[in-house]
N, C-alpha and C positions, 0 to 999 in steps of 0.2 A: 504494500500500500504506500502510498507516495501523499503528499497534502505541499500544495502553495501557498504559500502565504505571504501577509506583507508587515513589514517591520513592524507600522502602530495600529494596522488595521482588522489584525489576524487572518485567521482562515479564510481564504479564496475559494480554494476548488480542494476537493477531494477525490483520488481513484487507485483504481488497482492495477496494472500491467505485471507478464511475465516479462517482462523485457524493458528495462526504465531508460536503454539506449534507444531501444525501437520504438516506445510511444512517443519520445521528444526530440524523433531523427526530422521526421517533415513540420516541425514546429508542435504547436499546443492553442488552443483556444484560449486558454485562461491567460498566456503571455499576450494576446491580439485584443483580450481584453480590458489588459490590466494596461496596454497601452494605449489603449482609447480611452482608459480614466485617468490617462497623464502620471501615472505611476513610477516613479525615478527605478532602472533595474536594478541600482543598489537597494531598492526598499523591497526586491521580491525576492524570495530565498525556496528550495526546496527542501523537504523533509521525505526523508525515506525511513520506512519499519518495513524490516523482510521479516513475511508470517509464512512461514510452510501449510502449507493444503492440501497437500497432496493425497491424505488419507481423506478428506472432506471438502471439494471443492465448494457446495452450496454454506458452508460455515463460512465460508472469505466472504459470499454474498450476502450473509446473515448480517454478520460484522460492519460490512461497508455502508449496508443501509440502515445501522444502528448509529455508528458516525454520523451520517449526512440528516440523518434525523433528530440527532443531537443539536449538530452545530451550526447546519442551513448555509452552507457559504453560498455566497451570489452568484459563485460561478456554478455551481453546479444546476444545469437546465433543469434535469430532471431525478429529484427523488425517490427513489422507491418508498411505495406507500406499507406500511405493515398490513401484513395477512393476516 
């Protein structure tokens, strides 16, 4: 799981990839974003937690959409709703 954020403004976007080279190889929405809100790049930082899944994929989904339900960042379009 990987989170954006911005120095005083906290969490931006939240997500998960197997590959944190291959999701931010052809860019990221949340950097297109966060420069259309005049965002200085020194104020945007990434955070990385590697969580193994591998016995439990739908737990990483459980997890991500307990995050994003917690913390609402702006970037993130769309939420999972709880079942």
């Amino acid at each position: 799981m990987y989170a954006i954020r911005h120095r005083t403004d906290g969490l931006l976007y939240i997500g998960k990839t197997k590959s944190l080279r291959g999701r931010f190889s052809g860019g990221h929405k949340a950097f297109l974003w966060a420069w259309l809100d005049k965002y200085s790049d020194e104020d945007i930082r990434i955070a990385v937690q590697f969580i193994s899944h591998s016995g439990n994929p739908a737990l990483l989904l459980e997890l991500e959409a307990i995050i994003l339900r917690a913390t609402e960042p702006p970037y993130n379009v769309q939420i999972p709703i709880e079942r």
